[in-house]
N, C-alpha and C positions, 0 to 999 in steps of 0.2 A: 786593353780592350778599346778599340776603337765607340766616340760617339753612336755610332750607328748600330754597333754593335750589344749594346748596353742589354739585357733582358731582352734577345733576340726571342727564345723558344715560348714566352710568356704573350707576345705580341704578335697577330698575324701584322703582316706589309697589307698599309690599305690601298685600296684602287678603287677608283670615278664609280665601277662597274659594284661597289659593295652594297650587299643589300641593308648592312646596317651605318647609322652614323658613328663617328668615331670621332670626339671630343676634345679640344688640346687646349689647356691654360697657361700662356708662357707670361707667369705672374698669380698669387694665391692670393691676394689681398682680398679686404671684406665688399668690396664690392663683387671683385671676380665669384665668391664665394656664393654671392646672395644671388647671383643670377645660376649658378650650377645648382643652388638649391633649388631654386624655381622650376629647371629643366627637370629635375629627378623627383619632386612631388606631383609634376603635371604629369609626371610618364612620358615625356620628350625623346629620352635614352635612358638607359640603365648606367647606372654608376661605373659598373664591371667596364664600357666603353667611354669611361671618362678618365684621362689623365693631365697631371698640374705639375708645372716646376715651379721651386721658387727656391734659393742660394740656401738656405735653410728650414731644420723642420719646425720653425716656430708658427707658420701658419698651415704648412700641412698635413698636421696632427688632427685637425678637425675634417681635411676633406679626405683621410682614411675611414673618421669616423663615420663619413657618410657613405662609405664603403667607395671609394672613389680610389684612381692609381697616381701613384707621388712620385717623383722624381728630382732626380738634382741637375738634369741634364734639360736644356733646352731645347737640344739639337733631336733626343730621343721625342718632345714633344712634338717635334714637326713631324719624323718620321712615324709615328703610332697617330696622326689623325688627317681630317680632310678639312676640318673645319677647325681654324686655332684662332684662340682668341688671345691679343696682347694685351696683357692687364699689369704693365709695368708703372713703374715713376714713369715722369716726362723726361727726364736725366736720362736715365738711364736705356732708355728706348732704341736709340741710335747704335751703341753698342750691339743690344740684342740682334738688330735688325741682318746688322754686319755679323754675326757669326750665324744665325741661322739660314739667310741666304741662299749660300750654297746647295741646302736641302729641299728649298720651297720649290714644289712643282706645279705643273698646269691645271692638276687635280686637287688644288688645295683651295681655300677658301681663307681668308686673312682677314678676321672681322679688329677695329681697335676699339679698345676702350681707353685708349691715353688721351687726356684731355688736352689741348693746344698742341698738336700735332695732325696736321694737313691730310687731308688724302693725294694731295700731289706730294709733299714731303713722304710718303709713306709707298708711293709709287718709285719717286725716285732710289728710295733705299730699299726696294725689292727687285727680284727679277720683271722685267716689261710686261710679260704673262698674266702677272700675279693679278687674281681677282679681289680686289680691294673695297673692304667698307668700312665705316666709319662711325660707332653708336657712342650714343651721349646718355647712362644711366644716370639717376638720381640715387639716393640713400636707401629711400622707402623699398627699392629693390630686395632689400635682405628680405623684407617682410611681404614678398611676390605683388605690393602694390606701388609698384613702380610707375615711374615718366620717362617713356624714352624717346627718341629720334635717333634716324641713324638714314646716311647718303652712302650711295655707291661712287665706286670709283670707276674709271673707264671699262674695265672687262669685268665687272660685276653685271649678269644681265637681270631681266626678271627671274628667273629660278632662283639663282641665289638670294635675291631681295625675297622674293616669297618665303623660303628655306628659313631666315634669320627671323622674318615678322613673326613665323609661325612659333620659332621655339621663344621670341623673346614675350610674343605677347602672355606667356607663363608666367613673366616676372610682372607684368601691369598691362598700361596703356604702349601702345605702342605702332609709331607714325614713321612711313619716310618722308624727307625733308630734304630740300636741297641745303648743301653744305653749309651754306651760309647761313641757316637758321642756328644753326650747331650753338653759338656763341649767346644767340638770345635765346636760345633753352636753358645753357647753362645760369644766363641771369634771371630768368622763369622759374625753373623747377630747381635744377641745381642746387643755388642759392636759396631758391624762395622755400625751401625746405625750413630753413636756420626763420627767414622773415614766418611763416606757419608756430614755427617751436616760441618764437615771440611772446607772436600774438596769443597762441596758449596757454604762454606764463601769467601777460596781464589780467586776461577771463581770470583766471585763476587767484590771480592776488585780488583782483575786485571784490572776487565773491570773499575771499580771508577777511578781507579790511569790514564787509559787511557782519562778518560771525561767522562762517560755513570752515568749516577744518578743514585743512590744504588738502590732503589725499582726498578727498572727496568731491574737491570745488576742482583739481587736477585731473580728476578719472572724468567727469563729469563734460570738463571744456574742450578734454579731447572727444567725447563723444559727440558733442556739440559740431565740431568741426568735420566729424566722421559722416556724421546725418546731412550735414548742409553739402560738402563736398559731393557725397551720394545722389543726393536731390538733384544739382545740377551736371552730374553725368548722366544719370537716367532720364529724366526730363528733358533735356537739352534747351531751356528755357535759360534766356538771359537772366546773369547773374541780377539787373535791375529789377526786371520783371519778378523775381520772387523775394529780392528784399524786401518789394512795396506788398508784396502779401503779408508779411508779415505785420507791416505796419497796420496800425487803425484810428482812425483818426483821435488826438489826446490822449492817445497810449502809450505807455515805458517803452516802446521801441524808437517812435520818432525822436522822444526826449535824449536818448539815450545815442542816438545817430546824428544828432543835433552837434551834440558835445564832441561824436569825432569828424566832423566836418570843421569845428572849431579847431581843433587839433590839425588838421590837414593832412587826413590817412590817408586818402586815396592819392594824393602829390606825392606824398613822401614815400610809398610804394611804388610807386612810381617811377619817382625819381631810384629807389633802391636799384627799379630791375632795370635802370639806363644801366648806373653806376656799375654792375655788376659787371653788366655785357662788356660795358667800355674794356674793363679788365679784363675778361677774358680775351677781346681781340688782344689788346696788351701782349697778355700772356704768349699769344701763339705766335706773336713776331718776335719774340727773345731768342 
């Protein structure tokens, strides 16, 4: 049986002209996963029109569970959708691109989620046609409160940038960006995911070292960071402007901010989300 052929009678052939979306994951990883979840609790698309490769059924086993369609074949994931998303390694990318190819047509939509991989690199190993974008999830994704950015590629127009904003802002926040922010999100949110989980730890042991039981001073410091986080997205008040509300004058807060100014948090964040970026450019010229 040929590629194309694979579970023909289960699968209509899509076209531009379909009034439903049709889903393609060439790659099942926990990322890929936490954004299909996002689509199919927001009501984005039904599961029944979502289909995943991956070489194995070690991560597909979970998106049957979400009543979603599995595959081993790559080639059947371009043919069954309009909108395929690549949620490979970065290895292994290149390969993929070269054997699905052949299949990609004028009606397809090629969104990536491989991190250090160009939207020109990504033009050049598709057909010239191919409408090309390019998004940058974070982690919190799984849990639909995601950080994204995402650039089009040359025949990406607004429809498709519309089309993508709509289903992704299911999973969180969600901006276009020119390309070149790509690298300093990755060192912003990306990374500052791990700088967040940190700083959660030390709340956390502060409050142990004081007496307070670690699950408690743990549930607690994430909530901490939940509410403050919340505050300055609804608000949209500078992150300064509401630290000094907290403050009062001779109060445990100033005392307390005193001590990480001594420390040099804000440098050494700072410095983390240069650090970070610098490596991803790194990364993408390997």
């Amino acid at each position: 049986i040929s590629a194309e052929g694979v579970a023909l009678g289960a699968w209509p052939r899509v076209a531009m002209e379909a009034p439903e979306l049709w889903v393609g994951f060439v790659g099942a990883g926990r990322m890929a996963g936490g954004l299909v979840r996002g689509l199919l609790q927001a009501g984005k698309v039904p599961a029944s029109n979502v289909l995943a490769s991956a070489p194995s059924d070690k991560n597909l086993d979970a998106w049957r569970e979400m009543g979603c369609r599995t595959t081993h074949c790559n080639l059947e994931v371009v043919h069954r959708s309009t909108l395929v998303f690549l949620a490979t390694k970065p290895h292994i990318l290149p390969g993929v691109l070269e054997e699905i190819r052949p299949a990609v047509g004028s009606h397809h939509i090629v969104v990536s989620l491989v991190a250090g991989v160009t939207i020109q690199t990504l033009q050049r190993l598709l057909p010239p046609w191919t409408k090309v974008l390019r998004i940058m999830p974070n982690l919190p994704c799984v849990v639909q409160a995601g950080a994204m950015v995402f650039s089009r590629g040359t025949n990406a127009g607004d429809e498709e940038a519309a089309l993508l904003k709509s289903l992704l802002s299911s999973c969180g926040l969600c901006e276009e960006v020119p390309e070149s922010y790509i690298d300093i999100h990755t060192g912003l949110s990306g990374s500052g995911v791990a700088y967040v989980y940190l700083f959660a730890e030390a709340l956390a042991e502060g409050a142990v070292k004081m007496g307070m039981p670690g699950a408690l001073a743990s549930r607690i410091a994430a909530q901490t960071l939940l509410g403050a986080a919340k505050m300055l997205l609804e608000t949209g008040e500078h992150p300064a402007k509401l630290r000094g509300d907290v403050c009062t004058p001779g109060g445990t807060t100033i005392y307390a901010l005193h001590q990480l100014e001594k420390g040099a948090l804000r440098a050494t964040v700072m410095d983390a989300v240069e650090a970070a970026t610098n490596r991803a450019c790194d990364l993408a010229k390997d």
